[in-house]
C-alpha positions, 0 to 999 in steps of 0.5 A, a space after each residue: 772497867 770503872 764499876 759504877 759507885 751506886 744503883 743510879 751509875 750503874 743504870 745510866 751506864 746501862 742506859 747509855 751503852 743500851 745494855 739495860 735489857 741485857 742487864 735485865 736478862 742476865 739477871 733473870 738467868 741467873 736467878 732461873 740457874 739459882 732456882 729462885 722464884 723472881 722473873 723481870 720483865 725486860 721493860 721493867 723500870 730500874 727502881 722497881 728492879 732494885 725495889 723487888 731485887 731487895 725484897 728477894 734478897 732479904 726473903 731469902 736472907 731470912 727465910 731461905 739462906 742456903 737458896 741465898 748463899 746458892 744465889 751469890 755462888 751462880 752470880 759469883 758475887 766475891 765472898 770478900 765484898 760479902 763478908 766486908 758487909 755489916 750484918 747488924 741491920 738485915 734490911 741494909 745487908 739485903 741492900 748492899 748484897 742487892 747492889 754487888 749482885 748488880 754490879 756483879 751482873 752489869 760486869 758480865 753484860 759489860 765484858 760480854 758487850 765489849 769483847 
């Protein structure tokens, strides 16, 4: 599997192997698991999902950062990746975590669909 290098990549994956809305599912499971407060409708459109999807994270980097370290842990975001990020600008970081969590989601909705 070739993760995708971007948000639009990995939404035209998405699209093209009809997995958006499982994608979309996925994610709200684990944000329900991580009991944070952020529930997708299944229709929504990708840039509204990567608009509020960064909100989140950077709410929850500010405001509440053990609900934001729980989060990354259900969505089994790879501490490496994390930690390889630049923490100088909050509202890049939000940024970039918000795209390893989609990769990391579109991964399971992927493996799940192919095997």
């Amino acid at each position: 599997m070739q993760l995708p290098t971007t948000f639009n990549n990995l939404i035209e994956e998405a699209n093209r192997l009809n997995l958006y809305k499982k994608l979309v599912k996925q994610i709200n499971k684990d944000f329900l698991y991580a009991n944070v407060d952020l529930d997708f409708h299944e229709d929504i459109l990708p840039s509204s999902l990567k608009i509020m999807l960064h909100e989140t994270v950077y709410k929850l980097i500010q405001e509440k950062f053990a609900d934001y370290l729980n989060l990354l842990y259900i969505v089994d975001v790879s501490e490496k990746a994390v930690k390889a990020l630049s923490g100088d600008d909050v509202v890049k970081l939000a940024e970039n975590v918000s795209f390893l969590i989609l990769k990391r989601e579109w991964q399971k909705v992927w493996f799940r669909n192919c095997y």
